[in-house]
Structures are given as C-alpha cells and as structure tokens.
N, C-alpha and C positions, 0 to 999 in steps of 0.2 A: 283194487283194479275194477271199473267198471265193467259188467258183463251183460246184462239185457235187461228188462222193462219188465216185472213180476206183479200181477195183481195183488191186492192186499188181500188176506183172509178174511173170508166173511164167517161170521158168528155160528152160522147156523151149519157150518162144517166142524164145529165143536165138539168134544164132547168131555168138560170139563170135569178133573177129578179133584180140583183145588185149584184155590184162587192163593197167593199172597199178594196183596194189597198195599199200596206205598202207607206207608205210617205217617199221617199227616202236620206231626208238632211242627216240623221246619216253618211249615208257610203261619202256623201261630191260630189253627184252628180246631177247635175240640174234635176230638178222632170221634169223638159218640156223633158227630154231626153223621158221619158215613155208615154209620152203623145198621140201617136200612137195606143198603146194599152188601151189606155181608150177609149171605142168606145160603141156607142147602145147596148146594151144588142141582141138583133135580128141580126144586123151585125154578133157580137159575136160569134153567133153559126153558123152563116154561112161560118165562115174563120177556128172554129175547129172543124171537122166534124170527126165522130167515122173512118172512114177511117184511121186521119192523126194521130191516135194512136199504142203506139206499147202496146207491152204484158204487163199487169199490175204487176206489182212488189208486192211478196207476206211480208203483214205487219203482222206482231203480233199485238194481240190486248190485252187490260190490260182493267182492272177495278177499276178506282179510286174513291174518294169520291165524285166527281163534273162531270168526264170526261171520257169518252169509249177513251184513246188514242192509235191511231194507227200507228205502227212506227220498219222499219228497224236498229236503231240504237243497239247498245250495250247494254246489262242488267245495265251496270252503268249509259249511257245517259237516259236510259227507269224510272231508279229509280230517276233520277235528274228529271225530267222530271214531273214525278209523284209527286213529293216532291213539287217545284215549280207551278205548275197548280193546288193544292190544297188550297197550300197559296194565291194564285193568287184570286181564286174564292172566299177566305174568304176575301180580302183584297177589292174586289170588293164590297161582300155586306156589310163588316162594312163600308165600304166608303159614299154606296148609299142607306143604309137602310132608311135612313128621306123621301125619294122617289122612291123605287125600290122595285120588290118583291123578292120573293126567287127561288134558280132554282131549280124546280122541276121533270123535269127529264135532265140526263147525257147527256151531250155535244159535239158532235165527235172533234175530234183532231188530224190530220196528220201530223205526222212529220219525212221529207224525209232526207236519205242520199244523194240521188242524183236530184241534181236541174232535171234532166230530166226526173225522175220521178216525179218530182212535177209538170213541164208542162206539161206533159201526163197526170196526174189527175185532169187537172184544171186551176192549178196554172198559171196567168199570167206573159206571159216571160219578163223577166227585171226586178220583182217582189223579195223579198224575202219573203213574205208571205202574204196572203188575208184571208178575211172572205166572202164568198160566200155564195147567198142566192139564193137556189134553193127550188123546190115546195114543199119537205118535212120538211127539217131544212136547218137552218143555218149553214156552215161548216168551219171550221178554218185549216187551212194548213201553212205549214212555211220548210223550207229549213234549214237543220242544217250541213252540209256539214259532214266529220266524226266525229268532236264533236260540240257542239253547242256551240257558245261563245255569248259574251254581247250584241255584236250586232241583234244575232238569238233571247233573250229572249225582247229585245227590243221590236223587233217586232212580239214577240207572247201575248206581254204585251198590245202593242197598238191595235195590230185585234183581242185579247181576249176579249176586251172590246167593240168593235165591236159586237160580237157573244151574249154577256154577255146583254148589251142595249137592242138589237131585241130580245133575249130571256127573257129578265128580266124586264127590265124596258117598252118597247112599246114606242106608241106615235109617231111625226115625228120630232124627234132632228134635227134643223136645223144645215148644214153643219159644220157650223165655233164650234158647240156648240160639236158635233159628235167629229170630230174630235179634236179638244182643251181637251175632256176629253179622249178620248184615249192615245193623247200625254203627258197628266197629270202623266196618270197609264205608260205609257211607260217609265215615267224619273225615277218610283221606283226603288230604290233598295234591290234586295233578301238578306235576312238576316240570312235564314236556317230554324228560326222558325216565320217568318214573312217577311215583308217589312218595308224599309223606305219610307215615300213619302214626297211630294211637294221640290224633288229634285229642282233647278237651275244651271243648268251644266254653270263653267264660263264663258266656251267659246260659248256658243247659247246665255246670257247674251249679252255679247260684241256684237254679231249681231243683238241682238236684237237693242240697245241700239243706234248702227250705223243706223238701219234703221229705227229708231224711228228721230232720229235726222237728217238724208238724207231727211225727210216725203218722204220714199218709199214705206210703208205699205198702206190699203186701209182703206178709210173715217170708221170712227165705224159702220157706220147705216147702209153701202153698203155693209160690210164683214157681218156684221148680217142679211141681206137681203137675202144673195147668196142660191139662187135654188142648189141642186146637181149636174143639168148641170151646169151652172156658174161655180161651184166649180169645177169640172170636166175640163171643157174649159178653166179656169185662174188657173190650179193648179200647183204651186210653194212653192217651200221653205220656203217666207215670209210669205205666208196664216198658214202654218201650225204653226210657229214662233208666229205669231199675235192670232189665232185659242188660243192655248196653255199659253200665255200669259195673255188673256182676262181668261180664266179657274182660272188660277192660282190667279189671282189679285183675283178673286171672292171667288175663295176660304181663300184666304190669306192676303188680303189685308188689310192698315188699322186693323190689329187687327182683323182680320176675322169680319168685320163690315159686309159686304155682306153677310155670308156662310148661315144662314138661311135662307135670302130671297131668295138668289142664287136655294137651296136645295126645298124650295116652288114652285119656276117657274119650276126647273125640272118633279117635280109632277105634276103641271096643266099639262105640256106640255105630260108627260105619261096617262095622263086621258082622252086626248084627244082635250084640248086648241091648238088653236094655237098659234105657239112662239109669235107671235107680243103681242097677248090679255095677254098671260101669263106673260110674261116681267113686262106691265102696270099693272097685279092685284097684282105682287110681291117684284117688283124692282123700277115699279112707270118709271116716263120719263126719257129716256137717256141722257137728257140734261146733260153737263157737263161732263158723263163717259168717255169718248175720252181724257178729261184734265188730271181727276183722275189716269186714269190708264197709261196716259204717264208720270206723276209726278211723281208715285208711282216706276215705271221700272227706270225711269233715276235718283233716288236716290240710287237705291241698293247698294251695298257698290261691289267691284271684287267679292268678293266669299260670298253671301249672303248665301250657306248651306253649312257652313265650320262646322255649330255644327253640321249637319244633315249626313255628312260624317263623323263625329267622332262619332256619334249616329248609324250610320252603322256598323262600327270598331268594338264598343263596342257589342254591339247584336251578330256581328258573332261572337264573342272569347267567347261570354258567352254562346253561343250555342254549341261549342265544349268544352268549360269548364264544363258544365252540365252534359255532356255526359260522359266526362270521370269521373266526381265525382258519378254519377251514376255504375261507372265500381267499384267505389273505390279508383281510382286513386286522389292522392293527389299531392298538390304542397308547395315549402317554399317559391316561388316568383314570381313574374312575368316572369321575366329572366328564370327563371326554366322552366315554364309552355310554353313559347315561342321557348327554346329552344328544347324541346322535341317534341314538336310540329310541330317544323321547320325537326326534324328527322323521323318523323311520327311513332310516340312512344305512342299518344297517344290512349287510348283504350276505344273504341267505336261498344258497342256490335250491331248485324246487324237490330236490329227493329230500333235502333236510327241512321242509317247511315245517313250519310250530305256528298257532293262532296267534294272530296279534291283539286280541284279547287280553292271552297269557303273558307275553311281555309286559302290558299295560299293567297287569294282576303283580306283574316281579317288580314294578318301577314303581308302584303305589306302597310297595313294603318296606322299600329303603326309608321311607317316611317315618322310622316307629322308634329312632333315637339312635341306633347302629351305627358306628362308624366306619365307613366305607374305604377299602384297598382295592387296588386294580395292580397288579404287576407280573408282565409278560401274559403267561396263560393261567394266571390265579387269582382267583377272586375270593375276597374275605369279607369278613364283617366280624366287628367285635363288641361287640353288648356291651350297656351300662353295668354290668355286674364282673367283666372282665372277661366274663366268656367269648370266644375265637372260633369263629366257622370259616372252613376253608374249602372251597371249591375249586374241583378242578375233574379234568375229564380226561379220554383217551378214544381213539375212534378201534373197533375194535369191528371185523368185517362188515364196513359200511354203516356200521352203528355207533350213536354218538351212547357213551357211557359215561355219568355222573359219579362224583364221589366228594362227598362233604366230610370233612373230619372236627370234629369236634378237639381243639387243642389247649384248652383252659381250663382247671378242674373250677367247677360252680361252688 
C-alpha cells in the first residue's frame, strides 16, 4: 500500500560499520575489477563526503508485510517488487526457522531507477546492489535500471539475505558461510506464490567442477578460516563458487545427511559460539569434508536441477491457473490454457496480480521436452525420464497456495 513521498538517504547521514557488496560472477566479470572499492569503512567516508552528493531523488514509499520499500520505479515494478520481497522474507524464515528468529520489525528497501541515484545514496560504484550497516539499521539497496530483470532479483535475493542474517539470525557468520548462504537464496527461483531453491545453474556447475579439478579453489580449512578482511583482500569468483557450494553440499548433500547438523552449528554460531567451537559441537572434525564434497560436485550429472526447473514451470502455470480458475475462467486443455495465455486472455482480478513477465518466464519452459496435462484444476508435466510433477493449489484466507508433488520415482 502506498503511503507518502520519502526522500532517498544521502551518504553523508552514514555511518558505515560494513559494507557487503553484490558478488559480481552473475554479470561474467572479475570480482578483483571492484576491488578498489572495498576499502576501511573510515577511508570510506572519507572519499564520500556529503559535499560530492547531488539532490536526492524523491522515492515513494509502500508498506508491505516484511518491508518499508522505497522506490522510483513504476506501479507494476512497485507491485512486482512487493510480491516478491514477501515471498522472499517467507522463504527465508521457512528456510531458517531450526536457527533463526522472526523479523520483528519492517526492513527498509531501495530500489533505484538510476544507478546514479543509487551511488549518491550509498551505493557502491561498480556495485549492483549492497546491504549496508549503519548506526541505525541495516539497509538494502539494489539498482533496477527501468525494469528490473533476473539479474536485479539475483541480487536483491543474495543482499536480502544479508539484511535478513544481521537482522534475524545474529552471531558472527564466518565469511565463506555468509556468503555461501546468501548465494544459496540468490540461485532461487520466483514462482509467483513462492520459490524454488537449491537451484544448480549448469553453467556455475561446469566451473565449478573445472576448478575443483584445475585444484584452483582454496584448502577447506583456509576458506573456513577467512577473516572478513581476508575475504575482502582475496575476493573473487571462485571464493564465492566454493563459499555456495560448501552451503549447498550441507544442505543437500548425501541425502541431506548434514542439513540438521548443518542447521545446529548455524544456531550455536547465532547464540553466540564461535564458528570453530560450533562446527566441532555439531559437525564434529572436518577431517575428510574437502574429499566428500569434492566427490559429491564432480559426480553430479550436466544438469543435476533439471526436476527443479520443471518444478519452477509447473508452480508458475499453476499460479496463473488458479488465478483465472478463481475468475471462473475454464479450460479443455492444456493447449487451450497456453494458448490464451500466450494472447493474454487470461483473467486475473487485481488482489491476485502476478507480473506478466513471469507467465512469459512459465510459457517459455514448457519449451524443454515435457509433456504437458491440463485437467480440471491440475496441472502436470512429465519429463523425458518418466518423472511426473503435479500442480495444484488451494486458496487459503485470500491467499493463493501452491503445491507440486513429485509422483514418479527418477
């Protein structure tokens, strides 16, 4: 809900106790490019001084269930926006409720039209978005250029979780561990009425798997060790690759052997352990880990979330399926339901809007070999491998609720 007209923060009302900095592999450029700008916090304010600021750009401000978002863009970026950083927030605490608490008050959130607005409020140049920790709160900013694309929620997904940690969880999450889970949450994908996670994009796979094999990545025990300077001074693509990996293995690995223990040491280490002691009261000695989890990555198969992307597919179409079944609107097939869809016929009263972006993102995946059902209010798709995803929803006070079930053993 919109609420009034808020100036944007100017710089030099700062008083920065830490920066984290979006990790730049996504866009396919060396992270040491940015490296200039990771500098002392004290330096920091010394090079942008309220002088080298111009007029602050007036933001609208909203009220959502998680988030004060603050933001120039358009009423449809603004409701995307909204939609998304909802989910987002819930998708954090079901993720991290075995160690996390709940946020308890609203989270600011900027998000610019113009990168030059975002470096006049903060934002680190070369940056596409930070979570900045100054004396009052934690602040999340991010650059959406005129509209926001995958790359923009990428990294509102990874510094969200940044914001979300220092305000949620506490404790002093060592680097590799910091960052690994924000890159976790960055690989989700938005579904409309949720996320998918423990993404594996092929292509970060393949480099992983090249630098696993090159041994270009750094010892276990040393990337576990790294100070925030350390991580700061050596920060590159592979730490963040490795960082994200070790995350995912613990979460995933083996059968989710680790995720309890995993979800345990997170909590000491929120309680106030330190990671070393926390590690040994939950995980026990790292002996061996470095083996495991390079066996574990150089087995994967090319495209180890091939279900996990047709589990995305299926969520968005049954998201906008609901929605118009909701309107009344009916279908006799798939085919049908697609192609009116594709004409944008479908009808979608405005408490339930979803971007039309995101249906485009759900009708461009039925493309990937899946054979496609439509009957009544269920929607399937059944992989080249025999595998069966079944969607279907239920509306549950005013809220449209997804649920895919996986009905084929792979």
């Amino acid at each position: 809900m919109r609420r009034q007209d808020a100036e944007a923060p100017r710089r030099g009302r700062q008083a920065v106790a830490e920066v984290q900095q979006f990790s730049p592999w996504r866009l396919g450029v060396l992270a040491a490019h940015f490296l200039h700008w990771i500098i002392a916090p004290t330096l920091l304010l010394s090079i942008w001084t309220p002088a080298r600021i111009s007029a602050a750009v007036q933001l609208k401000e909203y009220d959502t269930p998680y988030y004060i978002i603050y933001t120039d863009l358009d009423e449809d970026s603004e409701k995307e926006a909204a939609i998304r950083m909802t989910k987002m927030a819930e998708e954090y605490h079901d993720r991290t409720k075995d160690f996390a608490g709940v946020i308890r008050e609203k989270l600011p959130f900027y998000l610019y039209r113009s990168p030059q607005d975002y470096y006049d409020a903060g934002g680190l140049p070369g940056s596409a978005g930070v979570f900045i920790i100054d004396q009052d709160h934690g602040k999340l900013m991010a650059i959406a250029g005129q509209k926001a694309t995958l790359n923009t929620w990428h990294t509102v997904q990874h510094e969200g979780f940044h914001q979300f940690a220092h305000a949620v969880i506490g404790g002093n999450l060592p680097p590799w561990l910091n960052e690994g889970l924000a890159e976790y949450f960055g690989e989700g994908l938005f579904t409309g009425d949720g996320f998918v996670m423990g993404i594996v994009p092929p292509w970060r796979l393949k480099r992983l798997k090249d630098s696993i094999t090159k041994n270009t990545l750094q010892p276990i025990p040393r990337i576990m060790l790294m100070s925030p300077q350390d991580w700061r001074a050596a920060l590159s693509i592979a730490n963040y690759d490795q960082a994200w990996s070790m995350v995912h293995f613990l979460v995933h690995g083996e059968n989710g052997k680790y995720q309890q223990a995993f979800s345990a040491c997170i909590r000491e280490i929120s309680q106030g352990q330190p990671f070393e002691k926390a590690w040994l009261d939950t995980l026990g000695p790292a002996d061996g880990f470095e083996a495991r989890w390079k066996a574990y990555w150089l087995s994967q198969p090319e495209n180890p979330s091939a279900v996990l992307y047709s589990r995305a597919t299926v969520s968005i179409l049954t998201s906008f399926l609901a929605r118009a079944m909701i309107q009344k609107q009916t279908f006799d097939s798939f085919d049908q339901f697609t192609s009116i869809a594709e004409s944008g016929g479908l009808k979608i009263s405005p408490e339930y809007w979803l971007p039309p972006s995101l249906l485009k993102r759900g009708l461009q995946g039925t493309q990937n070999g899946d054979k496609w059902n439509l009957s009544g209010e269920t929607l399937s798709a059944t992989m080249p491998d025999g595998t069966q995803l079944t969607g279907s929803y239920r509306i549950q006070e005013g809220k449209v609720e997804v649920t895919v079930r996986e009905n084929a053993d792979r």
